[in-house]
Each structure stands twice: as structure tokens, then as C-alpha cells.
N, C-alpha and C positions, 0 to 999 in steps of 0.2 A: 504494500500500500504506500501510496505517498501522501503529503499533508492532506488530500482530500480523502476520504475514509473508501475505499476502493476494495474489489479483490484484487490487485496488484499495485503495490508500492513501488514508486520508483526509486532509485537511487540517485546521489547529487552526483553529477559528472561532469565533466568542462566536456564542451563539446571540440572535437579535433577541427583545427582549421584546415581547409581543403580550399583548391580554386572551386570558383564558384559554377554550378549545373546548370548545363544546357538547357531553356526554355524549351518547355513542348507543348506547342499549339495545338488546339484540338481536331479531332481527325472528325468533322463534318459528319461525313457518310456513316462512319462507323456511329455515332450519336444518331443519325437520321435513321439508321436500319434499326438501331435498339429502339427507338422508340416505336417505331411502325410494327416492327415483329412482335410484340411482345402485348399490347392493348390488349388481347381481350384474355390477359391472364391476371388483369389486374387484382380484379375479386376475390379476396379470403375464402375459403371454404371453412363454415362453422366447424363440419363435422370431422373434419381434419384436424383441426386444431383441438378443439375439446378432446377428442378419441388419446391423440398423440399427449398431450398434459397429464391427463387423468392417470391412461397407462403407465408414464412415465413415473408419476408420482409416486401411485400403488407399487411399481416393481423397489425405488427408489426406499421406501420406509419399510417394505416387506423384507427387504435384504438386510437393512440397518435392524430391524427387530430379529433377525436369524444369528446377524453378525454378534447382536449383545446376548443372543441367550447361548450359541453355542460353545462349547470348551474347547474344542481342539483348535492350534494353531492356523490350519493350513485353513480348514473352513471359514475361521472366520476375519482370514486377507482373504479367501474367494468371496467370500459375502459382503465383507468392506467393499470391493471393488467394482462386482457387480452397483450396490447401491451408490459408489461415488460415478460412476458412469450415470445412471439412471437420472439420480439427483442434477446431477451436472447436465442432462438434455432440460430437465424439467426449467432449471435455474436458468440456460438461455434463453425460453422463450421472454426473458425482459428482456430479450430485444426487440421481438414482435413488438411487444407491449409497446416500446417506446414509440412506436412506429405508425401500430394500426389507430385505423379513425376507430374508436370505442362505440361507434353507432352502427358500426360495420360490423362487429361481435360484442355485441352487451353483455355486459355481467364477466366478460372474461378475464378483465383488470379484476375486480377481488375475487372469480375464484382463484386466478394465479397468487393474489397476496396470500390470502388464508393456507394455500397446498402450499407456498412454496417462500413467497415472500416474506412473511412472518415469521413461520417456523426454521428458516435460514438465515434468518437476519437481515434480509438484502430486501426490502419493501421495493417498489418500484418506484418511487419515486426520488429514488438513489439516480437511476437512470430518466425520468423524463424530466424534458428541460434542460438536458447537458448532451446527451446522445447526437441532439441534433446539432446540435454547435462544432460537432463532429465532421457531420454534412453540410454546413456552411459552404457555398463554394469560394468565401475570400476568405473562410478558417481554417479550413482545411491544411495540416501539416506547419502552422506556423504557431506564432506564442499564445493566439488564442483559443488554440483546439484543444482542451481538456481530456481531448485520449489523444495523443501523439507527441512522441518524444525522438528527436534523431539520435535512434538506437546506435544503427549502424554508423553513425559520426562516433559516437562514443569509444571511451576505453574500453580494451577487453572482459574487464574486471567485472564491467557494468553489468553485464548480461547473464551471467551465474546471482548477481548480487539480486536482480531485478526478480528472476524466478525461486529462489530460494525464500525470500523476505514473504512471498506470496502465502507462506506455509503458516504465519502469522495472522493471516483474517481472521479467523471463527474467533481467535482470543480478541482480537483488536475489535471484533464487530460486539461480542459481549460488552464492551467495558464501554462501547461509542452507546449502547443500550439500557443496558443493566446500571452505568455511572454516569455518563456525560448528560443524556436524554433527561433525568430528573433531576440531576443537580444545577443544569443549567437554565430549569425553571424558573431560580431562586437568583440569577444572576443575567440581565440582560447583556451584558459584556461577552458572557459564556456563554449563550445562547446565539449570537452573534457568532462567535469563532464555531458553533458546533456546524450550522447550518452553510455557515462557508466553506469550512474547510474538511468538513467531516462526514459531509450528507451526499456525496458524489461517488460513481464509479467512474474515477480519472485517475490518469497516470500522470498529468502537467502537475510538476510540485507546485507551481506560480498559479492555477486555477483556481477560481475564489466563484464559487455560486450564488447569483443573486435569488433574495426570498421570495419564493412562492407567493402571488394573489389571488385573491377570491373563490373558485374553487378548488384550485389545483391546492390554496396551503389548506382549504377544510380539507380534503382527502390527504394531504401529508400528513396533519394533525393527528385525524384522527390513525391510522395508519401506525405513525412511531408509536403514537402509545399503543397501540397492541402488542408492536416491535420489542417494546422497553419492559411493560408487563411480562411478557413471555421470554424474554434476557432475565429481568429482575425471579420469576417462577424459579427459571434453571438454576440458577447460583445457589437460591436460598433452598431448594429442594435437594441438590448435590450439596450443601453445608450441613444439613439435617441429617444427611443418610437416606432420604426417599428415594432418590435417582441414585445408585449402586454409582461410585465413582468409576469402574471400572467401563459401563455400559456410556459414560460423560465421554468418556477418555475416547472409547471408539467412534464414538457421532462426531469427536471433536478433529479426530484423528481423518475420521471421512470428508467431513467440513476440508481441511486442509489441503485432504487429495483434490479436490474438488478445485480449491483456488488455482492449486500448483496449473494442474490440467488447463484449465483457464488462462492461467500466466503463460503457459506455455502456447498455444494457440494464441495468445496475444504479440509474443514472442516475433511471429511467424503472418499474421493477420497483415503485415504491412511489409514492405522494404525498409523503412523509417529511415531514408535517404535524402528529405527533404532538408535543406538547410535554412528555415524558416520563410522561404519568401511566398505570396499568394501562388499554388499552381492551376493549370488550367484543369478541365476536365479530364480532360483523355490521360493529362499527368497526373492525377490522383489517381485513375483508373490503374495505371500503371505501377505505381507505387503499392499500389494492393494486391494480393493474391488470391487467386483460385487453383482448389486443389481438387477436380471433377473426377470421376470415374475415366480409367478402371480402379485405381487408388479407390481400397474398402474402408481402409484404418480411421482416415477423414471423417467416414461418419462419427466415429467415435469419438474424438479428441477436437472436432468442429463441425457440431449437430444442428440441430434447426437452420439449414442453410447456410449455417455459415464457412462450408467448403468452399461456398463461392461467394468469399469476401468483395473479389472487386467489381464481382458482376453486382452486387449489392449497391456496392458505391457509382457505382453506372444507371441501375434504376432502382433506388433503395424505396420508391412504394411496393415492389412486387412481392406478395407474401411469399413466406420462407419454399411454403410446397410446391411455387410455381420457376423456381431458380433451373433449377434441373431441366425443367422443358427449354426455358428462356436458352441458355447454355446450349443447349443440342440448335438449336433453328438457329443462331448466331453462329456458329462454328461454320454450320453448313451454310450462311448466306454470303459470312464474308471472306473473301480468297486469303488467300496465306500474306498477303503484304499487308493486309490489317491491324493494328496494335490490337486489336483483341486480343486476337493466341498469342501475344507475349506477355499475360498475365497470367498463364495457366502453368502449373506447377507438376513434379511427377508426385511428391511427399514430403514428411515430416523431415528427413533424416537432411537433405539436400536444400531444404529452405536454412536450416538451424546450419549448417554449414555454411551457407551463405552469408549470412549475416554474420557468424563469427568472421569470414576473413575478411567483411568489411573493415570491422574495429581493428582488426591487424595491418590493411592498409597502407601503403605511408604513407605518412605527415607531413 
């Protein structure tokens, strides 16, 4: 996490001086064809989304209740890890959330809080209102994008420090809950610092969130305090001896794989080769990654569409189960001297190599 309360903290780093990146204009055609192919996928399908949540949920708490009740070793890392998968598709869809018109799926903002938001700490309104300042197209990759850090400018050091620190949430989000959330009732100054620097999933240490109006801060409101209630339960139910410390320790233990997993795919979500100036379209496109079939693993480690990060940032209204069509009719409309297919990836192992010998570089 970094000063804004995140699953991934960043680390302080200078960033490496380098001559300065070739401007890349945007490629017309390629923006004219994504749009034109792609219209009539724009529509959510309820039943998708509800099916995929619910599921996800139930495998996600059914595997955490196997992993706390069984004794042997090996079961319960197989049962941890099923549920940190599970949990971790569930916990993406705040990104839909950020995303969809809520009139387009009602009600699916609190059932995601209730399954998923509240009981993980990570409400959604961690993400909306900052998500999109993400997709800004004059913020995009510069000082005021609250997810975007030039990784790859960075020291080597940074990039172990950046996914490791990640392993930190679930304790960092108890104490932003369980401590900060009521004690900064009683202190406008700490309430102030809580909601700037601690109510966000961002990686910019310098990002400072302005407060919520009118409905958006009634549903934060009420929202933390479920958040803070159900932090403050855990503590005092694990100090009592009700919650077995042992059964704390593996939800807590899951929680973390969970970030890591995240941090990792965050890792790898970008090039982070921006060196703060405004880029065009097609150069954020490019800056971003897609890792599409045949690559299986992808779904795993970057679920609810987010294999195809830059086709996201290319038309980030298309809900997540339409990415995969969109992706095939684009392949096939635009010839090979496209930038399109030079955002498309083989896997994990070969992005994270990349970006390591960016930071190796010379200076």
C-alpha cells in the first residue's frame, strides 16, 4: 500500500533519468474500427454477472471454512488457495462496479458490498471516484493518475519492495477500520487525513482524494461503518477467544495471498514506461497489456477481464464478459501493421521479465 490505503503500496523511489519518449499519435483507424466493431456489445448481461459473483463468492468462503476447520497441512494450503483465487475473482468485480451505470444492474453495488466489500474490507467506494481519474485521457500515466507509477523508470529494488509490502493489506485495512474509521470521528483533522489518504485503491504516494457529495458520501457513510463495525467485531471476537486465533491467522493469511496476487497482476497491468507527460490514446493503449488466449493461467491471476487490460483502456465501457469477443473481431479486422497486436502478450513469466530489465536499463 502506499499513503492512500490500497491493496498495493508503493515504494519511494527516484525515478531514473532517461532521454525523453517518442510521442505516439493516435492510430485513427484503429480507434475508428474499435468503436464501430464493438457497439452492440455494449450491454451488461445481468445474468452473467450475478451467476459469476454469487459463485465466486460461495466457492471463495466455502474453501476459507474447509481451510479453518481442517488439520492436515497440505489441505488446508489446497483450501487457502482455492479460496484466495475464488475470493480474488469475487474482489475484482470492483472494477465493474467502478465502471457500470448502476441503473444498468440495480442492486449489484450492495450485493457486491455485503459478499464481498464489507467482509474484505475493501467497500467500493475505495474505488469509485478515483478508478476513473485512471481513464482520464490528460491523466493518464502522469502525476495525477492515482494508479500509475513509472515502475519500469524505477530502481530494481523497487519492484520486489512494491509486491512484497502488498502482503500487508488485511492488517493495514483492519487498523484503517477497526482504528482510524472511529477514532477519526472525534477529530476533524483525522478525518481529513483518513478520507484523503486512506480511502483509495492507488498506488500514487502524492494522491490525495477529494470528499464525496451528496449521495455518493450517504452510501460511503453508511458503507465504512459496516466496514469499521465488522473490523471492530473481528478484533474484539479474536481478543475474547470466539474466532479460534488460528482460523484469524488463515482468513488473514488468505486476505494477503489475495493482495500479493493482485500486486502482482498490477505489476504487469501496464508497461509503466510513461515518464509523466499527457499521452495520446493509442499510447496508453500501448502502455497497457493484454494477455488473451491461448494463455489459460491469465484467467487466474487476471479474472473479470482483466486479461485484456489495454483493450479495456481502448473501450473501458464494455463489460468485462464482452472483452473476449471484442478481442477476436479486432484481431481479425485489423492487419498486422496495427498497434493493436502490439499490446498482446504470451504470459506472466515474460511481462515480469520485462519490466525487471527495464529498471536494469542504463542511466
Amino acid at each position: 500500500m502506499d499513503s492512500s490505503l490500497t491493496l498495493s503500496r508503493a515504494p519511494a523511489a527516484d525515478v531514473v533519468a532517461r532521454a525523453p519518449r517518442e510521442r505516439i499519435a493516435d492510430d485513427r483507424a484503429m480507434l475508428r474500427t474499435a468503436a464501430e466493431l464493438t457497439r452492440d456489445l455494449i450491454a451488461p448481461r445481468p445474468g452473467i454477472y450475478w451467476a459469476d459473483l454469487i459463485a465466486s463468492s460461495m466457492v471463495g468462503y466455502g474453501a476459507l471454512a474447509v481451510a479453518v476447520s481442517v488439520t492436515g497441512a497440505g489441505w488446508v494450503v489446497l483450501a487457502a488457495l482455492v479460496s484466495a483465487l475464488a475470493l480474488y475473482r469475487a474482489l475484482s468485480f470492483i472494477h465493474e462496479v467502478s465502471h457500470m451505470k448502476h441503473s444498468a444492474l440495480p442492486r449489484f453495488r450492495g450485493l457486491w458490498n455485503v459478499l464481498v466489500g464489507v467482509p474484505m474490507l475493501v467497500p467500493s467506494f475505495m474505488y469509485e471516484g478515483v478508478h476513473n481519474l485512471h481513464h482520464a485521457k490528460t491523466r493518464y500515466g502522469t502525476s495525477e493518475d492515482p494508479e500509475y507509477l513509472p515502475l519500469a523508470l524505477m530502481k530494481p529494488w523497487t519492484l520486489p519492495v512494491f509486491v512484497v509490502v502488498s502482503a500487508l493489506a488485511p492488517v493495514g485495512l483492519l487498523i484503517r477500520y477497526a482504528i482510524l474509521a472511529p477514532v477519526s470521528l472525534l477529530s476533524p483533522r483525522l478525518r481529513t487525513v483518513v478520507m484523503e489518504r486512506y480511502s483509495a485503491l492507488a498506488i500514487n504516494p502524492s494522491f490525495r482524494r477529494r470528499a464525496p457529495e451528496g449521495e455518493a458520501r450517504t452510501m460511503w457513510n453508511r458503507v465504512e461503518a459496516a466496514a469499521s463495525l465488522w473490523a471492530i467485531a473481528v478484533v474484539a471476537l479474536t481478543a475474547t477467544g470466539v474466532f479460534p486465533l488460528r482460523a484469524v491467522l488463515i482468513g488473514l493469511a488468505i486476505g494477503s495471498g489475495v493482495a500479493v496476487v493482485n500486486q502482482v497482476r498490477t505489476l504487469v497491468a501496464h508497461l509503466w514506461e510513461n515518464d509523466g507527460e499527457p499521452m495520446s490514446v493509442t499510447a496508453q493503449y500501448l502502455d497497457s497489456v493484454n494477455v488473451p488466449p491461448p494463455s489459460l493461467l491469465p484467467a487466474l491471476w487476471a479474472p473479470v477481464g482483466l486479461r485484456y487490460h489495454a483493450l479495456h483502456h481502448l473501450l473501458p465501457s464494455l463489460p468485462y464478459h464482452a472483452l473476449g469477443e471484442a478481442h477476436r473481431r479486432l484481431s481479425a479486422a485489423l492487419d498486422q501493421a496495427s498497434p493493436y497486436h502490439r499490446a498482446s502478450y504470451a504470459g506472466l513469466p515474460g511481462l515480469v521479465n520485462k519490466i525487471v530489465r527495464s529498471t536494469f536499463a542504463p542511466r
